[in-house]
C-alpha positions as CSV (number, residue, x, y, z in Angstrom):
1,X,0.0,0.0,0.0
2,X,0.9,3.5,-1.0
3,X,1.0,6.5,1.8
4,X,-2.4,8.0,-0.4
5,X,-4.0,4.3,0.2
6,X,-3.5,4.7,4.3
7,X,-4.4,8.2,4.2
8,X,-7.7,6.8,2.8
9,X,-8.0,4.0,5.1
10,X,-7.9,6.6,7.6
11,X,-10.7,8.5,6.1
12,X,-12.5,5.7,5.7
13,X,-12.0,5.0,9.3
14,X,-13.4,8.3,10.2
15,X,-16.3,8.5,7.9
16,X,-17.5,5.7,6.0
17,X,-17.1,3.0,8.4
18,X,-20.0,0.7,9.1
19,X,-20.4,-2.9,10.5
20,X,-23.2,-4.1,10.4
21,X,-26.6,-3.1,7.9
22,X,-28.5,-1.4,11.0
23,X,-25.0,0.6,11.1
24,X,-25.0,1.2,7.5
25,X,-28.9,2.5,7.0
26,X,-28.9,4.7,9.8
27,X,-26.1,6.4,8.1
28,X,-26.6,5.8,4.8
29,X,-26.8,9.4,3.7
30,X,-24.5,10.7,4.8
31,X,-22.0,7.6,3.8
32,X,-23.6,8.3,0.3
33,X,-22.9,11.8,0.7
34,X,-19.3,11.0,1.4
35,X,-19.3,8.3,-1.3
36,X,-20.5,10.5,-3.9
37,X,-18.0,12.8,-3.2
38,X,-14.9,10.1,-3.5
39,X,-12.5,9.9,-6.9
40,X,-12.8,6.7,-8.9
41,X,-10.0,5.3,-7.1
42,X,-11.4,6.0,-3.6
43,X,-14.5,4.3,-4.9
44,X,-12.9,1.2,-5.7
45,X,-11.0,1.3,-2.5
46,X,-14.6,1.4,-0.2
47,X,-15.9,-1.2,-2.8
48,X,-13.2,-3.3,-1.4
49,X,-13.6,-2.2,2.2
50,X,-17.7,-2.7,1.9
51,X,-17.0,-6.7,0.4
52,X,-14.5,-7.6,3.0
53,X,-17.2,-6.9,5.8
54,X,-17.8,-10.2,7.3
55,X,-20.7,-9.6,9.0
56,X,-22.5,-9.0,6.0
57,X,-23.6,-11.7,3.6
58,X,-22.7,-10.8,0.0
59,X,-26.5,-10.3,-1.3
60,X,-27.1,-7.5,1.4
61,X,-23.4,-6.4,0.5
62,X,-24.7,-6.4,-3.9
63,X,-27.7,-3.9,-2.5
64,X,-25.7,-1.9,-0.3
65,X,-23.4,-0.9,-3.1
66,X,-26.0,-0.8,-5.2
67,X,-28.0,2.4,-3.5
68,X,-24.5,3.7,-3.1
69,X,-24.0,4.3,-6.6
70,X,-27.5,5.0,-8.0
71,X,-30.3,7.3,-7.2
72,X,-33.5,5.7,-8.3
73,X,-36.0,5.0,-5.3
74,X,-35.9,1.3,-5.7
75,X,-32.2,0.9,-4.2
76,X,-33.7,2.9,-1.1
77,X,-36.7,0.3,-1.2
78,X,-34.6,-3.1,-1.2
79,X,-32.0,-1.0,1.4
80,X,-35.1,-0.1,4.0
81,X,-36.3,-4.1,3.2
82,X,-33.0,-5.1,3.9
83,X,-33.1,-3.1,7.6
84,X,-36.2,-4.2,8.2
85,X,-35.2,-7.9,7.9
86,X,-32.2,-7.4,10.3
87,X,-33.4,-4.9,12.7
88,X,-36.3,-7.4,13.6
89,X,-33.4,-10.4,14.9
């Protein structure tokens, strides 16, 4: 890793860090604020970060990225099901 990939680690650390999906949908606008705001490379480097999560299966992790990188109502939809599904345990 380059001293620009730990500065991001660090940043992710700090703002986009989230462990479990209850964690990740109460802040999931402002982590897609954040996201939005990230180069391509950065991008790439949290797609890495939100797949090596292991306490998240890789279907919840497919709509997690998902509503991070679109807009339409849907991802929102199949994010909130998603809560509701693991909030309830």
């Amino acid at each position: 890793m380059t001293q620009p990939d730990f500065e991001f680690c660090r940043f992710i650390d700090k703002e986009l860090c989230f462990v479990t999906i209850p964690d990740f949908y109460r802040n999931r606008k402002i982590l897609k604020f954040f996201y939005n705001n990230l180069d391509n490379d950065a991008k790439l480097f949290y797609k890495w970060y939100v797949y090596a999560n292991v306490f998240i299966d890789e279907s919840s992790k497919n709509i997690i990225w998902e509503y991070l990188n679109n807009a339409e109502i849907e991802h929102e939809l199949r994010l909130y099901d998603l809560y509701k599904k693991y909030n309830n345990k």
